[in-house]
C-alpha positions in Angstrom: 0.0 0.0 0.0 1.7 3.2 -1.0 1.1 6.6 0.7 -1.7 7.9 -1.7 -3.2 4.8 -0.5 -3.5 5.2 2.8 -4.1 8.8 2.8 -7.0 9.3 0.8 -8.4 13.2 0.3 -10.5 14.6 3.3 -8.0 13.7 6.3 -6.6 17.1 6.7 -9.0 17.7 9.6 -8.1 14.3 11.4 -8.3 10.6 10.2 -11.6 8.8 9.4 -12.4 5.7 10.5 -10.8 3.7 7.6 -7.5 5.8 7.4 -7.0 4.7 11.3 -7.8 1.2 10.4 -5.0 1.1 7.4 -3.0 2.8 9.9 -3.2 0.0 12.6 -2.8 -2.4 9.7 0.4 -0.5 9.4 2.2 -0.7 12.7 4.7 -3.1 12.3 5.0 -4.4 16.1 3.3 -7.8 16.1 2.6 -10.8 18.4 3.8 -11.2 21.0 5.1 -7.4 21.1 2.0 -5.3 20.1 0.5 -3.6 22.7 -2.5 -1.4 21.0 -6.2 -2.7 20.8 -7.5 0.9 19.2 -6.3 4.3 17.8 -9.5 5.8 18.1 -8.4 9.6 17.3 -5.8 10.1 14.6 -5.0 14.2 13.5 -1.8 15.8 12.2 -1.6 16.9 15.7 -2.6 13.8 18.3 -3.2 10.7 18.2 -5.4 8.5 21.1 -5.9 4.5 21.7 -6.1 1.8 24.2 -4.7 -1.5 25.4 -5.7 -3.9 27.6 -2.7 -6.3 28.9 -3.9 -9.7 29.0 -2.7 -11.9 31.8 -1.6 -14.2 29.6 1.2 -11.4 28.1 4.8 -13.5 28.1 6.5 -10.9 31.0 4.5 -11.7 33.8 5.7 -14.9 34.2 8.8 -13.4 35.8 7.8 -10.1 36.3 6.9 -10.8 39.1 5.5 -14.4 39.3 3.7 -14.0 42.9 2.6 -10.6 42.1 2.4 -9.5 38.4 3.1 -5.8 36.8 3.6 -4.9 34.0 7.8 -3.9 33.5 8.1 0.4 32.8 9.9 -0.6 29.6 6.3 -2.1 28.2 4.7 1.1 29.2 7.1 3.0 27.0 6.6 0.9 24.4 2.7 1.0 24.9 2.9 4.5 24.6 4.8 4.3 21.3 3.0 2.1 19.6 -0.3 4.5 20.5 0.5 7.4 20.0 3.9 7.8 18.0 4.4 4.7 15.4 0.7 5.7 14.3 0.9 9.2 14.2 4.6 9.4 12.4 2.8 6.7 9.8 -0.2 9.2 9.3 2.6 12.3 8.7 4.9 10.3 6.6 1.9 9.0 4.4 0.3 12.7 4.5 3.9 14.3 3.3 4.2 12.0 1.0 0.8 12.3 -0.4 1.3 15.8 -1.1 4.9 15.7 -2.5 3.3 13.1 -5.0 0.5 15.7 -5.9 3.3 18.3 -6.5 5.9 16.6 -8.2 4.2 15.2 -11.7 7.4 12.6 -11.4 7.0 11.3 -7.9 7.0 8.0 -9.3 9.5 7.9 -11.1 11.7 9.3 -9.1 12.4 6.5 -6.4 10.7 8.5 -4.2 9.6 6.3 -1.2 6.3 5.7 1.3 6.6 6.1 5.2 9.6 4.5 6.2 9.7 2.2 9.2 8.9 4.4 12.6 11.8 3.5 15.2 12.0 4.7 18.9 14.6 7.0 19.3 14.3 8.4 22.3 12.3 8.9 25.9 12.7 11.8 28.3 10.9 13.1 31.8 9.1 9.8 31.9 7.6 9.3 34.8 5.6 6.0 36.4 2.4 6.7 38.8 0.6 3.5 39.1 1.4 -0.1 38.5 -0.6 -2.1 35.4 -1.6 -5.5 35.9 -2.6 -8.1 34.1 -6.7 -7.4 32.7 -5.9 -3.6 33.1 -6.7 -1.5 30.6 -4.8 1.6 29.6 -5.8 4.8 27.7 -2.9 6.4 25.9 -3.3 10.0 24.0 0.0 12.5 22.9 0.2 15.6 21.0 2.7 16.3 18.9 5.2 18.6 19.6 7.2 18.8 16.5 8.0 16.5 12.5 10.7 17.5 10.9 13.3 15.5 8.7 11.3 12.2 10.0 11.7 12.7 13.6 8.8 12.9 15.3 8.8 14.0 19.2 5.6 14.2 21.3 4.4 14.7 25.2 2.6 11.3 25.7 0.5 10.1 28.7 -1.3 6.9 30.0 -4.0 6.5 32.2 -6.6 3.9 33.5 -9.9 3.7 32.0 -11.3 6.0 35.0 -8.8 9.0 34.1 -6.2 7.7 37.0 -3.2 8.6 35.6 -0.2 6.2 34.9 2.7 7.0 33.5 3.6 10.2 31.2 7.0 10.4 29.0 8.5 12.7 26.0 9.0 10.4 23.3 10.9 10.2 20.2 11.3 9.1 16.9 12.8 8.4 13.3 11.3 7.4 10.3 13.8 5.0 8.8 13.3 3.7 5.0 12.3 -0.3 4.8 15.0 -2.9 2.9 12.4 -3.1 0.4 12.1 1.2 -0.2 15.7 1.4 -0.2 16.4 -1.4 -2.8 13.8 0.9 -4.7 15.8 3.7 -4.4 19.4 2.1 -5.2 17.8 0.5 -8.2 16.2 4.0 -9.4 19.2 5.4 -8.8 21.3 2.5 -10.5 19.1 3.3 -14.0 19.0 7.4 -14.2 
């Protein structure tokens, strides 16, 4: 699915229904290591979603076996995976949607989708209540700036009840896919 694709016209305003879907689609975490049920608000500005940790997740079996909790490091990643993997897919595809409108040659010219989003970064994280197993957690950042595919935003996680959880500054880069940079080499290779 290339970026036209998955950005269709309308989603200046925020991201419909099906663009969220395609974006969820696109979030390359999987099984056993994807920890987002939902985004259920996508915009160039924010995005917002949920999780619910099953008590089956493959951590708590030593963290901590008598009294399970879900490790900091999973939070982080939760957070990620809500609010800045989807939202750095969304502003990758939406760039690249409208460099393809300007530039009559975007296809030609090796010109790739949204790369792969990897963390890069977490600052003034800070931890308020422990998650356990059945819990389920509400995640929603803002963005605070994208430029040159880095993507930094104020992210925070609460319980269901508006309890909050844990909050972080977290960072990323969009880095291109073996398969868009073989693309690339190759367009390059025949100019």
């Amino acid at each position: 699915m290339g970026a036209p694709d998955l950005i269709k016209s309308g989603s200046d305003a925020g991201a419909c229904a099906t663009v969220r879907a395609r974006i969820l689609e696109r979030i390359p975490q999987q099984a056993p290591f994807r920890f987002v049920d939902s985004i259920d608000e996508l915009s160039p500005e924010r995005a917002r979603g949920s999780y619910r940790f099953r008590a089956d997740e493959f951590f708590y079996a030593g963290h901590f076996p008598e009294q399970p909790v879900t490790p900091g490091v999973i939070l982080i990643e939760c957070m990620a995976q809500i609010v800045l993997v989807p939202l750095a897919l969304f502003l990758s595809a939406s760039e690249a949607e409208a460099q393809a409108k300007s530039d009559a040659n975007a296809a030609t010219s090796g010109a790739a989708g949204p790369g792969l989003p990897f963390f890069a970064e977490a600052d003034q994280v800070e931890f308020n209540a422990p998650v356990r197993p059945g819990d389920r957690v509400l995640v929603s950042g803002e963005r605070i700036y994208f430029r040159r595919g880095k993507l930094k935003c104020r992210v925070e996680m609460s319980f269901a009840d508006g309890s909050p959880v844990a909050s972080a500054v977290l960072a990323g880069v969009q880095v291109a896919a073996a398969s868009d940079k073989a693309a690339g080499e190759t367009a390059r290779k025949t100019k």
